[in-house]
Structures are given as C-alpha cells and as structure tokens.
C-alpha positions as YAML, in Angstrom:
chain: A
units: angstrom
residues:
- id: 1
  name: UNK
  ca: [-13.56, -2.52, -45.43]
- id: 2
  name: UNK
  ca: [-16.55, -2.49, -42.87]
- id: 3
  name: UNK
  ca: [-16.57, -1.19, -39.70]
- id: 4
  name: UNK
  ca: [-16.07, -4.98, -37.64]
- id: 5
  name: UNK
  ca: [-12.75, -5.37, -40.20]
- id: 6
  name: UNK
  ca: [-11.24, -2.32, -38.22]
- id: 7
  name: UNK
  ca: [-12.05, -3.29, -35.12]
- id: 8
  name: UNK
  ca: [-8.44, -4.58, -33.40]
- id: 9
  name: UNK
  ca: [-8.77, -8.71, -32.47]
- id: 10
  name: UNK
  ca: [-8.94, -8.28, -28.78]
- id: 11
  name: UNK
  ca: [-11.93, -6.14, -29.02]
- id: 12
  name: UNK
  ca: [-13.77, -9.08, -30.14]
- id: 13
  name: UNK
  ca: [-12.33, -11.11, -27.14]
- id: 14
  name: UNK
  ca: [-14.06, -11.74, -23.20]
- id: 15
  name: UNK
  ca: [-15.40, -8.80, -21.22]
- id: 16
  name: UNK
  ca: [-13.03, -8.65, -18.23]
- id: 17
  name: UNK
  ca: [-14.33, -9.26, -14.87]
- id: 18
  name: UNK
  ca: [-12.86, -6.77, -12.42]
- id: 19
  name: UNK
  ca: [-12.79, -7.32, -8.94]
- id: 20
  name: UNK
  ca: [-13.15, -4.47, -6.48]
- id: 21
  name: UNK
  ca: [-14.44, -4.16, -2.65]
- id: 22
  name: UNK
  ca: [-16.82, -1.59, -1.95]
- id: 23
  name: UNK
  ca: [-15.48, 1.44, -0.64]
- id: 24
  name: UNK
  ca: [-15.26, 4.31, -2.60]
- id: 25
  name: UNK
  ca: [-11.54, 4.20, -3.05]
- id: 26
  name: UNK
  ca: [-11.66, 0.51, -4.03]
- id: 27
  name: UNK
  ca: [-14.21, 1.28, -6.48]
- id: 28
  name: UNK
  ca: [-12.15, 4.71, -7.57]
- id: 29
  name: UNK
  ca: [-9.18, 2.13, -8.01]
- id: 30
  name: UNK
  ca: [-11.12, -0.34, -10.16]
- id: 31
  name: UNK
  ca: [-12.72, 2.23, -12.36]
- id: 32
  name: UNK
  ca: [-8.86, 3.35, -13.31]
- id: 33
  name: UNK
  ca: [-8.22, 0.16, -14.24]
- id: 34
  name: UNK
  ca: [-11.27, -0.13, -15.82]
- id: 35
  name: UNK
  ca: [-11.10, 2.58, -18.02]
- id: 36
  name: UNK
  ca: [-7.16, 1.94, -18.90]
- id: 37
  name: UNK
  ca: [-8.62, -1.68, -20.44]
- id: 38
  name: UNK
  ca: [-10.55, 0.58, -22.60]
- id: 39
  name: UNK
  ca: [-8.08, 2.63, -24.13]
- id: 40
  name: UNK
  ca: [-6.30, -0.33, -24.79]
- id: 41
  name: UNK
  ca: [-9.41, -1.65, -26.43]
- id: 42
  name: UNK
  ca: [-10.52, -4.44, -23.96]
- id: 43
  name: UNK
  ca: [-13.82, -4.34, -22.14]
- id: 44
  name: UNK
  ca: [-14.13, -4.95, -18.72]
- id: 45
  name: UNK
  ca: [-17.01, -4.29, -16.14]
- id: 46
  name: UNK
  ca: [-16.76, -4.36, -12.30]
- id: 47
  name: UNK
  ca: [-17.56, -7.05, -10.05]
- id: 48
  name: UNK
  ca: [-18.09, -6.22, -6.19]
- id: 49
  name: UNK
  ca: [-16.81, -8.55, -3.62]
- id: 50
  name: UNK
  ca: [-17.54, -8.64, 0.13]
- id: 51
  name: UNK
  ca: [-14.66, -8.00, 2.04]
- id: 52
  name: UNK
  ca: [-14.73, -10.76, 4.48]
- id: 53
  name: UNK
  ca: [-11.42, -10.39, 6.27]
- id: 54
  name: UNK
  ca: [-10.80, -13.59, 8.17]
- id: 55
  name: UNK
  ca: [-12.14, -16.04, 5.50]
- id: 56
  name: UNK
  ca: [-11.87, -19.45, 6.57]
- id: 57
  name: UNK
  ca: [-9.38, -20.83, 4.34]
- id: 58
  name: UNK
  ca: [-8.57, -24.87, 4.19]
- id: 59
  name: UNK
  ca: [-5.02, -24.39, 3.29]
- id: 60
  name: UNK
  ca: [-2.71, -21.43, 4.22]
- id: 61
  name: UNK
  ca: [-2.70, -19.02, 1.09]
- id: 62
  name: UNK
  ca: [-0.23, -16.48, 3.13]
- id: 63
  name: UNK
  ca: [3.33, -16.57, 4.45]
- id: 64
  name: UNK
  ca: [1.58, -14.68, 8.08]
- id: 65
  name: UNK
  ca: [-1.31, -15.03, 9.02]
- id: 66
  name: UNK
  ca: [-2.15, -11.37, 9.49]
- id: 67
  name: UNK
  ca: [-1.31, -10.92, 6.07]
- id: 68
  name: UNK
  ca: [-4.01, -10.72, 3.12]
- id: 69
  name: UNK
  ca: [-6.94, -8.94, 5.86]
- id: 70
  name: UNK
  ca: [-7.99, -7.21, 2.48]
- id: 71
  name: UNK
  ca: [-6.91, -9.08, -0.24]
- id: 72
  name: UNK
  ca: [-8.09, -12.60, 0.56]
- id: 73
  name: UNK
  ca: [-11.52, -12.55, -0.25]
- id: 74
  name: UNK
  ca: [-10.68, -11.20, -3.93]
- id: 75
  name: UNK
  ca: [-7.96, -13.78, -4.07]
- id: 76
  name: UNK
  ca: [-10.71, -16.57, -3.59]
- id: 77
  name: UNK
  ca: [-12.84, -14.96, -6.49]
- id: 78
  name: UNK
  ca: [-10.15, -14.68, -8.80]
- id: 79
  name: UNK
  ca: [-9.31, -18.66, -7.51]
- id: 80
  name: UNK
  ca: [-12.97, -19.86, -8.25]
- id: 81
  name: UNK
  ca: [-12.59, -17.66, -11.46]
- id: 82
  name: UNK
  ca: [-15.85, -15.42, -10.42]
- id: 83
  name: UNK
  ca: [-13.50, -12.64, -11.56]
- id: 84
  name: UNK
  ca: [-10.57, -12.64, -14.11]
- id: 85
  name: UNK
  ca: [-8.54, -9.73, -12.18]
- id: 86
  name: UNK
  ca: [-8.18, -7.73, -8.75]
- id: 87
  name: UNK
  ca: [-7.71, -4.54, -8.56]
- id: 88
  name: UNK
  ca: [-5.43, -3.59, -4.82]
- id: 89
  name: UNK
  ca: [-3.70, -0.74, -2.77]
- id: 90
  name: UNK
  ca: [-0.47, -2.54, -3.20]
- id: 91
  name: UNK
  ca: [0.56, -1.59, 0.03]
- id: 92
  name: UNK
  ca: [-2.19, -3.93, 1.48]
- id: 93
  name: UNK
  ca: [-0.75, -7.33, -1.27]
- id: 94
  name: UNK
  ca: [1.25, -10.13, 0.84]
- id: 95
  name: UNK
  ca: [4.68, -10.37, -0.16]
- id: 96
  name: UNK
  ca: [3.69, -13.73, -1.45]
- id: 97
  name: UNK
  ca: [0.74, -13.89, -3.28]
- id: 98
  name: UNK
  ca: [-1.23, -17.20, -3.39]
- id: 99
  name: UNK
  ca: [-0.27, -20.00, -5.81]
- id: 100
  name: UNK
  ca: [-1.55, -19.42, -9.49]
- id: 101
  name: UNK
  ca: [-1.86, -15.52, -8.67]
- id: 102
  name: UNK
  ca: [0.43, -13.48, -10.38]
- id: 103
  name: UNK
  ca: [0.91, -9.73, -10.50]
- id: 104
  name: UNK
  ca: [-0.28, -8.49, -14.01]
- id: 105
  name: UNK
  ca: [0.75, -4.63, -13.95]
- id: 106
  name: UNK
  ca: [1.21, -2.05, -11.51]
- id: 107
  name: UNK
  ca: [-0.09, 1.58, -12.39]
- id: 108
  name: UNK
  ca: [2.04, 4.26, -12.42]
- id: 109
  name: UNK
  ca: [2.60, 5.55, -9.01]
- id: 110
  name: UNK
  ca: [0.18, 8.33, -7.59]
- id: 111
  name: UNK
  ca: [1.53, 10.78, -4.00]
- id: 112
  name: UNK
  ca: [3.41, 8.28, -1.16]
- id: 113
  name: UNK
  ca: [2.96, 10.51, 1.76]
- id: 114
  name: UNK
  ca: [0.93, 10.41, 4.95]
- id: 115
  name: UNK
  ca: [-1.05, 13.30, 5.36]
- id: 116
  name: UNK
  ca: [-1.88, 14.45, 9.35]
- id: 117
  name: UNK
  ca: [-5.70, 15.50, 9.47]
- id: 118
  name: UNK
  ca: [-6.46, 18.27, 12.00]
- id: 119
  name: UNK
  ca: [-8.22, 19.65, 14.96]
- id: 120
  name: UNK
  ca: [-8.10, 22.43, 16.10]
- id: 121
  name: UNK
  ca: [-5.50, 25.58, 16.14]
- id: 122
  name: UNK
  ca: [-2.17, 23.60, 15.36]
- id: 123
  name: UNK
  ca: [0.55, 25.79, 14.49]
- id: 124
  name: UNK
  ca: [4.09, 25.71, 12.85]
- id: 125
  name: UNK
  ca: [6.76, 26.10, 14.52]
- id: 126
  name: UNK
  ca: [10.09, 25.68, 12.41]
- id: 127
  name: UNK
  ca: [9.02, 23.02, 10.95]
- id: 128
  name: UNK
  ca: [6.83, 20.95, 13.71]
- id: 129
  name: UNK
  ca: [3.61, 21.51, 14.03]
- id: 130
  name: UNK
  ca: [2.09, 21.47, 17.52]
- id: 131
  name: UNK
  ca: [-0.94, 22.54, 19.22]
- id: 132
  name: UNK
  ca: [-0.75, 25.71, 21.13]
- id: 133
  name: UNK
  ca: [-1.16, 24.91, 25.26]
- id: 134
  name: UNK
  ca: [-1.66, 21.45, 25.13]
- id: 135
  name: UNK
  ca: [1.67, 18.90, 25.41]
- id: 136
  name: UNK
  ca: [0.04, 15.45, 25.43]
- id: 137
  name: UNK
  ca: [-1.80, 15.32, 21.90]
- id: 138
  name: UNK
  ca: [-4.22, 12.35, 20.78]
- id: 139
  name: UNK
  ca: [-3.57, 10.75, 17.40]
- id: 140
  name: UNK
  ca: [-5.34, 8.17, 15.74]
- id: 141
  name: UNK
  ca: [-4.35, 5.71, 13.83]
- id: 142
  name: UNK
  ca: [-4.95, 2.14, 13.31]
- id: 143
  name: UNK
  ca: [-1.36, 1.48, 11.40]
- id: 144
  name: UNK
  ca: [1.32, 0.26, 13.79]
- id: 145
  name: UNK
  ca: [3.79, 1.59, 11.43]
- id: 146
  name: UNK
  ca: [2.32, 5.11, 11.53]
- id: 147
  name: UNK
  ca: [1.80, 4.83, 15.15]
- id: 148
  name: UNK
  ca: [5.62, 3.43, 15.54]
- id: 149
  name: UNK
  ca: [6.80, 6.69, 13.54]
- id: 150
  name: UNK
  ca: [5.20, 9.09, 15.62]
- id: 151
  name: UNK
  ca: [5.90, 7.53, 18.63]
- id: 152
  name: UNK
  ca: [9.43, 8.30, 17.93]
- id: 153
  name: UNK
  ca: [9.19, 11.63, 17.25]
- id: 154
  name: UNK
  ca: [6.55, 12.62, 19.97]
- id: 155
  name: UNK
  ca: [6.65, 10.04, 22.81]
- id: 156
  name: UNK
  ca: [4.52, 11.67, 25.04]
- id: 157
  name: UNK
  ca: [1.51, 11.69, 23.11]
- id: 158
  name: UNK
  ca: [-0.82, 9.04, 23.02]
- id: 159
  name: UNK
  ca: [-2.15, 6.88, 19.94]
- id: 160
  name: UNK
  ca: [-6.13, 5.68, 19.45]
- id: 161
  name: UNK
  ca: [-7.35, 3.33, 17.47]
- id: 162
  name: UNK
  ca: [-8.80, 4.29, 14.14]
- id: 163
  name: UNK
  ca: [-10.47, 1.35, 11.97]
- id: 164
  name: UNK
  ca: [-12.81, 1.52, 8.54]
- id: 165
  name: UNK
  ca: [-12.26, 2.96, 5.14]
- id: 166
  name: UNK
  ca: [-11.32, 6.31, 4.37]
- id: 167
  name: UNK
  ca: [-15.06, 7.74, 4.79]
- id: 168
  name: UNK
  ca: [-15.40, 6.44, 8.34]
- id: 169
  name: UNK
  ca: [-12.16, 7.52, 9.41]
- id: 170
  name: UNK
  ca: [-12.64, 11.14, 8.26]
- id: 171
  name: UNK
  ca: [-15.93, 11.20, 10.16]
- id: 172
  name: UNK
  ca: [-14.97, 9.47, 13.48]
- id: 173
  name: UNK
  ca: [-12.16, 11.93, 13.77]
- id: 174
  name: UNK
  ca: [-14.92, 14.72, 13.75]
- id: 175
  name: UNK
  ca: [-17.29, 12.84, 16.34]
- id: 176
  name: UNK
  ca: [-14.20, 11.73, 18.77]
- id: 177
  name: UNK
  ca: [-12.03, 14.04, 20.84]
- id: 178
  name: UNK
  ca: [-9.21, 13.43, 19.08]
- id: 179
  name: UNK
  ca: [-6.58, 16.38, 17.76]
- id: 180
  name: UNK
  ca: [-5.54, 14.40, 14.47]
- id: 181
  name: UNK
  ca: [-5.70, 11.40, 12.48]
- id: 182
  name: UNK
  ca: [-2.94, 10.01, 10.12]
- id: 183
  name: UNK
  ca: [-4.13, 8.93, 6.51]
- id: 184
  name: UNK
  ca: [-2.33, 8.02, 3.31]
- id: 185
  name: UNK
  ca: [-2.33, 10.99, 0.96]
- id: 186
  name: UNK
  ca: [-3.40, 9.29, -1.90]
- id: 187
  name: UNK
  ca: [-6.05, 7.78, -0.58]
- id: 188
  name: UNK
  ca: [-8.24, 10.96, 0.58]
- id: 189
  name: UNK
  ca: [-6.83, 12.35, -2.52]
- id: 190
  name: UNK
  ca: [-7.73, 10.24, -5.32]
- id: 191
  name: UNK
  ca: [-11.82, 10.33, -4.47]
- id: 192
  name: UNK
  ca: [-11.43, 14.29, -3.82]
- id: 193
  name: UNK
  ca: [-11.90, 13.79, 0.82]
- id: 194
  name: UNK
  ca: [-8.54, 15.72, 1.13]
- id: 195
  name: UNK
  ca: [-9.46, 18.58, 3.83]
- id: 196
  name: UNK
  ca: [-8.11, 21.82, 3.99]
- id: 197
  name: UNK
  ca: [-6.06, 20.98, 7.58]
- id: 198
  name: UNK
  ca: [-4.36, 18.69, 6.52]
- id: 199
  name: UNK
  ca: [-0.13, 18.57, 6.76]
- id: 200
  name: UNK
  ca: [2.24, 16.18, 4.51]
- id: 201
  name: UNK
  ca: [4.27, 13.95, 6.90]
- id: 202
  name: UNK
  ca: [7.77, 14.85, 5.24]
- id: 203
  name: UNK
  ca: [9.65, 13.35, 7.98]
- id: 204
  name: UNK
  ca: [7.62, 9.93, 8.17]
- id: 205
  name: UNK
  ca: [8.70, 7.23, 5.59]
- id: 206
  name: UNK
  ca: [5.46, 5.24, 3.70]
- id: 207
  name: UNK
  ca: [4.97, 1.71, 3.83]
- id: 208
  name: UNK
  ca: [6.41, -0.29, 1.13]
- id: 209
  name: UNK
  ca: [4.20, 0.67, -2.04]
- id: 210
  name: UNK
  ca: [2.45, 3.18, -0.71]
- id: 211
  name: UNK
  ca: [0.46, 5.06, -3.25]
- id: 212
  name: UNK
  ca: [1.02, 2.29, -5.82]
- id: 213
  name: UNK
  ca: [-1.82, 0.55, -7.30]
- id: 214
  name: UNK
  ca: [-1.51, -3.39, -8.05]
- id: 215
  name: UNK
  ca: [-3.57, -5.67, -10.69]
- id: 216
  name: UNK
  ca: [-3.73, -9.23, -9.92]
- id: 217
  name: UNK
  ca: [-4.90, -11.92, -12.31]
- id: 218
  name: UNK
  ca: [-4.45, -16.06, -12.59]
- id: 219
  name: UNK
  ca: [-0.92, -17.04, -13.69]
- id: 220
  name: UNK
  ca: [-2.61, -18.77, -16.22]
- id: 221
  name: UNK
  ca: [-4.80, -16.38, -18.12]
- id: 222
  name: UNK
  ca: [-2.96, -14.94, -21.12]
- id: 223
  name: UNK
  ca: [-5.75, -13.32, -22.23]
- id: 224
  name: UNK
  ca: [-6.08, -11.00, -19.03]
- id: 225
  name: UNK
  ca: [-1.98, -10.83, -18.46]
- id: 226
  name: UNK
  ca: [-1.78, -9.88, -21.80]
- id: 227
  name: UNK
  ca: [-4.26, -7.10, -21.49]
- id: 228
  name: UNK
  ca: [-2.68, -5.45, -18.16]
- id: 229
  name: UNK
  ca: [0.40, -5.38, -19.95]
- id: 230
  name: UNK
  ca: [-0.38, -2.35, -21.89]
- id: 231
  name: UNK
  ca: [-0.52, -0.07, -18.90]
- id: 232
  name: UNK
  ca: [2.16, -1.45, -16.49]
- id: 233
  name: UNK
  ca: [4.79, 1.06, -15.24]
- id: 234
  name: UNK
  ca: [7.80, -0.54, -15.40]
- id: 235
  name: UNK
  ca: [9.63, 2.32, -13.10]
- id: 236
  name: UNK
  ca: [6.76, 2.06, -10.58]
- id: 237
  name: UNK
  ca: [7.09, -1.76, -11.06]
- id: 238
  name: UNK
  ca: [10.90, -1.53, -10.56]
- id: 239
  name: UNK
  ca: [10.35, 0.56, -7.21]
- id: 240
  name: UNK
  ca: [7.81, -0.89, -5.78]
- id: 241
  name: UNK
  ca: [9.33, -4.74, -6.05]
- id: 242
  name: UNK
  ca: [12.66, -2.96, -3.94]
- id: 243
  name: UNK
  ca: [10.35, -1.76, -1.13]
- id: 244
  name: UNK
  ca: [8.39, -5.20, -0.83]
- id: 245
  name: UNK
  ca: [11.67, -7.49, -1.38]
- id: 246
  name: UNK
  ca: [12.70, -5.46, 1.84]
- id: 247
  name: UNK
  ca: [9.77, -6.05, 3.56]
- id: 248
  name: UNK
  ca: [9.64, -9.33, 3.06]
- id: 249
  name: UNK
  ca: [13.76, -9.43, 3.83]
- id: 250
  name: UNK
  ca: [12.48, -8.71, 7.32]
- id: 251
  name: UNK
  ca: [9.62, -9.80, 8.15]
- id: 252
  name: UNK
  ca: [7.41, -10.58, 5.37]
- id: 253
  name: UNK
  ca: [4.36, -8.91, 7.37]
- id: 254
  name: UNK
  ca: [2.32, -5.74, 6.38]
- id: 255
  name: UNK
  ca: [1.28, -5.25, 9.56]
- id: 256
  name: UNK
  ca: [5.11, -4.29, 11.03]
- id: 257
  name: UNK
  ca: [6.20, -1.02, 11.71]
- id: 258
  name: UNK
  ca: [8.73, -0.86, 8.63]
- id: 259
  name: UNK
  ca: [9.01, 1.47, 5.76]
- id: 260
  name: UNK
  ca: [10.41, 1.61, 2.56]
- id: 261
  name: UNK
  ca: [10.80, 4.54, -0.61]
- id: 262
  name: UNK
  ca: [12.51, 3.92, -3.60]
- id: 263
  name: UNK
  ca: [13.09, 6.46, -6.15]
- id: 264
  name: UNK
  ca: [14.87, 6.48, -10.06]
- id: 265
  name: UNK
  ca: [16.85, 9.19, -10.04]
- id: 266
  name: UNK
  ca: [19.00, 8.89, -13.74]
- id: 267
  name: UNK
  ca: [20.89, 5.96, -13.83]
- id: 268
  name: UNK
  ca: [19.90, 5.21, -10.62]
- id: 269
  name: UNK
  ca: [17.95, 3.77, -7.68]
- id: 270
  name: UNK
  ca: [17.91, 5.69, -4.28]
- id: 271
  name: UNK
  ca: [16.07, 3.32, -1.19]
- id: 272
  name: UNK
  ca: [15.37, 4.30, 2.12]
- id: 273
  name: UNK
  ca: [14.27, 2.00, 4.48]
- id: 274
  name: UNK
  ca: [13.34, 1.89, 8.31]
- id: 275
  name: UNK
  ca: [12.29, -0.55, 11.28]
- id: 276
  name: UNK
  ca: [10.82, 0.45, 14.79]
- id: 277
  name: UNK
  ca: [9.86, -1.21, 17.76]
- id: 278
  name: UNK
  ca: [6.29, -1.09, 18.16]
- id: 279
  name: UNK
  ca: [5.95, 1.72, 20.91]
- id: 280
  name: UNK
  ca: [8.69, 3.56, 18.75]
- id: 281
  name: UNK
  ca: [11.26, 3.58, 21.33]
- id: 282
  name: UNK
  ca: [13.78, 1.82, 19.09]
- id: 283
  name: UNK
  ca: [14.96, 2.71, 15.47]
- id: 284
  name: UNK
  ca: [16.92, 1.65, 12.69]
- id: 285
  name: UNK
  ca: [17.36, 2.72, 9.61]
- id: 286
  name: UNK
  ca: [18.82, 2.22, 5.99]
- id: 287
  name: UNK
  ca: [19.72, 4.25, 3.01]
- id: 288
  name: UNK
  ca: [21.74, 3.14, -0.43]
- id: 289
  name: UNK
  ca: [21.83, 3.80, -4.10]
- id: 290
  name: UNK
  ca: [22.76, 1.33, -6.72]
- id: 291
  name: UNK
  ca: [22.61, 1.12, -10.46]
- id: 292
  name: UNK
  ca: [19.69, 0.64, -12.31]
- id: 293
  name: UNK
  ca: [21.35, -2.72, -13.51]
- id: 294
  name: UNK
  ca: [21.21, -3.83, -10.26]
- id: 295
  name: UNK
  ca: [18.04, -2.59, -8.84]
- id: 296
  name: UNK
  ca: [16.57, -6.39, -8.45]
- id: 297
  name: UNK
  ca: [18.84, -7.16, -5.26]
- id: 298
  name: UNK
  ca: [18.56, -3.49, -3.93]
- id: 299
  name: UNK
  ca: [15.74, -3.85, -1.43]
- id: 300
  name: UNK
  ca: [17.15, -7.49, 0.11]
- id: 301
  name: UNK
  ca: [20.35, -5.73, -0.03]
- id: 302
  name: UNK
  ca: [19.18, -2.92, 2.40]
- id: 303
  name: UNK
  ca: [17.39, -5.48, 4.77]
- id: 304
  name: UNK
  ca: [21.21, -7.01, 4.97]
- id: 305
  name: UNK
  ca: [22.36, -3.81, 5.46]
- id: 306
  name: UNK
  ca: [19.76, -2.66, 8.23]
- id: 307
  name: UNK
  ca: [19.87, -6.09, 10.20]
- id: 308
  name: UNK
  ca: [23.38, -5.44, 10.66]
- id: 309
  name: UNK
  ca: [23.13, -2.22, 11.78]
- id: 310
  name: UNK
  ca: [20.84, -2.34, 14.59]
- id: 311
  name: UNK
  ca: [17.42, -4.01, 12.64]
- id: 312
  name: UNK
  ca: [18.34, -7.43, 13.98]
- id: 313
  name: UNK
  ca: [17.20, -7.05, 17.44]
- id: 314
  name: UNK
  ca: [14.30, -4.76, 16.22]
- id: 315
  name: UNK
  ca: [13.09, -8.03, 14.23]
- id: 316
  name: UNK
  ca: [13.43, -10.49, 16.72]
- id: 317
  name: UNK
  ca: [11.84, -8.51, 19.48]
- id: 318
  name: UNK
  ca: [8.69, -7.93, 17.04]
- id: 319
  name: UNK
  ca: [8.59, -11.60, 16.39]
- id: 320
  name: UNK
  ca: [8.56, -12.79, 19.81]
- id: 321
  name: UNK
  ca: [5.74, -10.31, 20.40]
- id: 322
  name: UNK
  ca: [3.47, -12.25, 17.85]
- id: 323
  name: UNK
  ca: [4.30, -15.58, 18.60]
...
C-alpha cells in the first residue's frame, strides 16, 4: 500500500477557507480552529476580513439592528462564499444568525470571568477591593452590561467609555486617568496580555457565552459542517444555547445589560441569569437547575421566570429607551 492509499478521504478534499478579523485575538481564535481541522485531517488556511461594522445591508440579516457590529462583515463573506467558515467570540453572534448560516461547532469553553485591570494602590478589603483615599473611582468600559453591574454595586463611581480591541484598550487605560478597566478574562488571556493587577470579577455574572468560541459555516456545506463536527463540545454547546435562548427570551440584543452562566454539574444543569437597568439602579435576577433531559427549555424557562419576578419592567423600560 503507498503512502496516498493511507491517506484518510477528506484529506484529499477542499482546503478550508477560514474567516477571521484582524486583531490578534481574532486571529488567536482562528488559528485554534485552524489547527483543530488539522488534527482531524482537513486543511484549512486563514482568510482576513475587514471588519466593517455598519455594512450597508439591502435586506435586514438581524433580529436588532445593533446586533451583528462584529459579525456581519464575515457573515457577508461566508454569504458570497469568499470563505467556507467564521470563526467568532460567541458572545458577540446574534441570537439569530442570518438565513443559510448555521452554527457548525462550538469549542470547548475557555475562563467566563471579567477581569478588573488596575491603577494604582487598590487594596482588599474583605473581599472589595477599593482604592485607598479616593471614593469616586473611574472605570472604563464600553459594555453596558459591565457598566450596568458595577453601577449596582458602586453607584457613586463614574463609567468612561472604552472602545477597540483588546490591545488598544490595555494601552488607553495606561495613557488616560482612569483607575481601572473591565475586560473579559479570556480574552487578555488567550494571546498572553493578562497583567499582573488584574482581579477576577467573582461577583459580576458574564454575558451569555462568554469565553465560548463559535464556528459558523453555510447551512448547506456538508463538507465544512461535517468537518467542525469533530471538535464540537457538546457540554459547551449545551450551555451556551441556555444562556443565548435567555437572551434572546428577553430581548434578543447583545448590547443589553443581561447575563447568563450555565454550568453541568452531574445530572444536571445549574443557570443563573440577571437583567439591569442601564445606570444599574434596578435589578433582577434568576437562578434554577433542571435535568439534563430538559436542558433545551432551561434558559427560556428562566427568562419566564425572571420577567415575572421583577425583569418585566426592566425589559420594557430598556426598550422604550431604544426606540
């Protein structure tokens, strides 16, 4: 038998296009993917895409329209079939992806904490950290779930707006006189920025699929589908699909102050869930386990659940605000 008899079928199939953005945790991201293709035995090289944010789309691809700020443009490549998959922070992926998009595999599920960056001489005190001498504090953030969260716990500071991938961010915190900045753990932490002062947010629930990673491909590509299949996590998958069925219970918008955590614990699934007012002043949260068996209605079962108890008027007062 020669050497091409041994190779397996799909080695002899399409090189995989993989979409990525440009940043170095979008490229990080890709690269996973990349090389999980390869132990698998598919080739695949990357494909950079502009992020374009507001693309002018003819027809509506989203439920919101704030929704899809940094998926869209790889959306449109994987439409006109420039690339055969997209590689996404899942937290960023609409609730409803566009039509003929389908979600191929989600990796296995890396930290799903915010992490507080640091100025300065902050100190812990049972627990909550402060900065010696000084009782209004300046935090930056550009998430209005983050900035909803902290809000609540510490009203009388005051929130700045912090824009651009992970790089900028970590640098405009040094060059503004700001005392901290809130980032996503696994973000500084996968590409190795993850400074010394830096405190895990115990106390502030992520955004639904936080620290999950998503692959996208065309509904109709078997070839692809078939290919992501092999590295899929279904327990990440299972989690993750909770959190976003409760987002999109609620609202359906990523850019909403609500958060989300599932967790397999045994037999079972444990979900927490929360909603704020924008300026954090109002709360309301949600917390249930349920079988395994019945994991697929648990996250549209806590939205029920948390719009009884308080979330309703939460909602409505955050949809007025953006209409």
């Amino acid at each position: 038998m020669n050497s091409l008899q041994r190779v397996p079928t799909h080695k002899m199939g399409k090189i995989i296009r993989i979409g990525t953005r440009e940043s170095q945790l979008a490229v990080w991201q890709a690269t996973q993917v990349q090389s999980l293709l390869a132990q698998n035995g598919y080739e695949a090289e990357l494909v950079f895409i502009k992020s374009e944010g507001d693309t002018d789309l003819h027809t509506p691809l989203y439920e919101m329209g704030v929704q899809g700020i940094f998926t869209r443009s790889l959306d449109m490549a994987l439409l006109n079939g420039r690339i055969d998959l997209a590689v996404h922070s899942m937290k960023d992926v609409p609730t409803q992806l566009p039509a003929g998009i389908g979600q191929a595999a989600v990796l296995k599920r890396g930290p799903v904490k915010d992490l507080l960056v640091y100025k300065g001489n902050w100190a812990d005190g049972q627990g909550e950290w402060t900065l010696p001498g000084k009782a209004v504090l300046h935090i930056a953030t550009s998430s209005i779930r983050r900035k909803a969260q902290w809000l609540n716990r510490y009203p009388s500071h005051e929130i700045h707006n912090l824009r651009g991938n992970v790089n900028t961010r970590l640098r405009k915190l040094q060059e503004e006189n700001w005392d901290g900045a809130i980032f996503a753990q696994a973000g500084l932490e996968r590409i190795g920025l993850r400074p010394e002062n830096a405190i895990e947010l115990d106390w502030m629930l992520p955004a639904p699929a936080q620290g999950a990673i998503m692959v996208a491909c065309l509904e109709k590509d078997s070839y692809t589908t078939e290919a992501c299949r092999h590295f899929n996590d279904p327990e990440t998958a299972l989690c993750t699909h909770a959190e976003r069925s409760f987002l999109r219970a609620l609202l359906g918008g990523c850019s909403t102050p609500i958060s989300a955590y599932a967790q397999v614990s045994g037999h079972e699934i444990h979900f927490r869930g929360n909603i704020l007012s924008p300026d954090g002043t109002e709360k309301a949260g949600v917390e249930l386990k349920a079988a395994l068996t019945e994991s697929e209605a648990v996250g549209t079962r806590a939205a029920a659940l948390l719009l009884e108890n308080g979330g309703q008027a939460i909602a409505a007062k955050i949809r007025n605000a953006g209409s």
